[in-house]
Structure formats: structure tokens, C-alpha cells
N, C-alpha and C positions, 0 to 999 in steps of 0.2 A: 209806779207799778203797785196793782192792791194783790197783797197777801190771801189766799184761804182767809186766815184769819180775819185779815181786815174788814172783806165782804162778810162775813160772817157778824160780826161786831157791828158792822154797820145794820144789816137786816135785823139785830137783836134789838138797836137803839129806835129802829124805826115800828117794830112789831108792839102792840099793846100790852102791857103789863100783865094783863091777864093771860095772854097767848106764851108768854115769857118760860113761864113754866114748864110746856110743853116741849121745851129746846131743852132745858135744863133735865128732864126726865129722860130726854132721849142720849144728850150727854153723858148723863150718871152710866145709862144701860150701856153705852158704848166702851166705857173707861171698866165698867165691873166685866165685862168679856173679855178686853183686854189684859185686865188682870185674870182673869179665868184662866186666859189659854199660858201666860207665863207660871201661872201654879202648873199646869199641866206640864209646861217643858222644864221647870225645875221637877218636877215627881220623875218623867223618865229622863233626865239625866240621875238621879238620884238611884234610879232602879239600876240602870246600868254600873253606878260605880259598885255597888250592892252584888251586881251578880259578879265583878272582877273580883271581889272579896270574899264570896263564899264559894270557900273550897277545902275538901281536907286537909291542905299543906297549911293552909293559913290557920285555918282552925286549929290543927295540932299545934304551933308553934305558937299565938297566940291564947290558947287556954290558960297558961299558967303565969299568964302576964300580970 
């Protein structure tokens, strides 16, 4: 049975060296989005622990830490 991958690998070995790059550009864009939207979901999980923490009680009690 061929993998995603496999087929993919294989069309890469068969596509001309010149066309090659245009897989590889389209890779890059695919993986920096991916990474995009995990910045995104670490920022609001980040916001959220951010607003469990700010509050007067905490403030008070931490100031003089």
C-alpha cells in the first residue's frame, strides 16, 4: 500500500529538477502556516492563563513577593 508520502516522493523523483522547487516553495508555505496558527494557539492559551492571573487578590498578595 503507497503512503501520501510515498506518492508524493515518487511524483518528486519523476518531476524535473527545475519544477522541484516549486514543490519545495509550496512546502515551505505549508509548514510556515502551520507554524503560524500553533503561534496563534500558544498566544490565546497564553492570554487566557493571563486573564486567570489578573485580579486584585493576586495582585495584592503577590506585590511584595
Amino acid at each position: 500500500m503507497n503512503t501520501t508520502k510515498d506518492r508524493l516522493l515518487k511524483i518528486i523523483d519523476e518531476i524535473p529538477e527545475r519544477e522541484v522547487d516549486k514543490i519545495l516553495d509550496f512546502a515551505e508555505y505549508l509548514k510556515a502556516k502551520r507554524d503560524e496558527n500553533v503561534s496563534e494557539e500558544l498566544t490565546k492559551a497564553s492570554e487566557s492563563s493571563l486573564e486567570f492571573w489578573d485580579n486584585d487578590i493576586d495582585d495584592k498578595i503577590w506585590s511584595n513577593v
